[in-house]
C-alpha positions in Angstrom: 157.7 172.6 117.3 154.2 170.5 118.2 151.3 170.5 120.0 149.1 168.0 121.5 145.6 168.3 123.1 143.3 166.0 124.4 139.5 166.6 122.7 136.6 164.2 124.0 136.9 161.9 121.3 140.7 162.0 119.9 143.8 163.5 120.3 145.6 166.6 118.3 148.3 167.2 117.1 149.9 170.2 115.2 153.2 170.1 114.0 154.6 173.5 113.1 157.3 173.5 110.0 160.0 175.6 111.8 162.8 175.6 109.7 164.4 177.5 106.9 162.4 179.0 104.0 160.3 178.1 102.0 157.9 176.7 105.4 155.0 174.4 104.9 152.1 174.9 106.6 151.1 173.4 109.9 149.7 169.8 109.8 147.1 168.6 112.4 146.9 165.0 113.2 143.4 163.8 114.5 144.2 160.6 115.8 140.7 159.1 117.1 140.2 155.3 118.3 139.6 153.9 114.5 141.2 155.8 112.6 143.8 159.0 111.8 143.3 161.9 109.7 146.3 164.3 108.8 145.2 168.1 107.8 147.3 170.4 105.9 146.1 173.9 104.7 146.9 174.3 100.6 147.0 177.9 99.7 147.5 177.1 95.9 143.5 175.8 96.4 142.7 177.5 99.6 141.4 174.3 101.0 142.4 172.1 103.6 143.5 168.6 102.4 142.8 166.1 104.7 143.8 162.5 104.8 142.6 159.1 106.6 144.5 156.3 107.4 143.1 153.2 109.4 144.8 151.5 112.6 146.3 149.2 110.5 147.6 151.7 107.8 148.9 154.0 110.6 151.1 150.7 111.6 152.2 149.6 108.3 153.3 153.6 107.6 155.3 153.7 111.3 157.1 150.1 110.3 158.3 151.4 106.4 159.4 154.7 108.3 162.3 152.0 109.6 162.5 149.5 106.5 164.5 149.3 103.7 163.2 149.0 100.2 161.1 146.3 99.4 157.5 145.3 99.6 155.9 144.0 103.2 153.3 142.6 105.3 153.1 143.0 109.1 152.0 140.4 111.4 150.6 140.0 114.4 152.9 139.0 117.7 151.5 134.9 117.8 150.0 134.8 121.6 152.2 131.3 123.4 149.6 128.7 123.8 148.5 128.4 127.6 148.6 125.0 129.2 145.9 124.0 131.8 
């Protein structure tokens, strides 16, 4: 199960871990126009953990998601040159 809201600068949302035990605690994705961070309570600490990733790491992470293994580098679509 997820959520998602719409805050004034980003988006949220919270993904809830509903499957069999043991469940992991719900993680909150901030996703604001330069970057991402991912939130995830630790109750061995009792402190949130949070994460950032850039545009650009967000990308690369969503490509290897589909990739074998290997090492890669993402480019960007070349734009066809526009003739006058």
């Amino acid at each position: 199960m997820f959520t998602i809201e719409h805050d004034f600068d980003s988006t949220v949302v919270t993904l809830v871990d509903e499957g069999e035990a043991p469940l992991q605690e719900d993680v909150i994705v901030h996703a604001f126009e330069e970057c991402v961070t991912v939130e995830q309570y630790d109750p061995r600490t009792d402190q949130t953990v949070r994460i950032t990733l850039s545009i650009a790491q967000l990308n690369d992470l969503g490509a290897a998601l589909d990739l074998p293994e290997g090492v890669y580098r993402l480019r960007k679509p070349v734009e066809p040159a526009r003739s006058a």
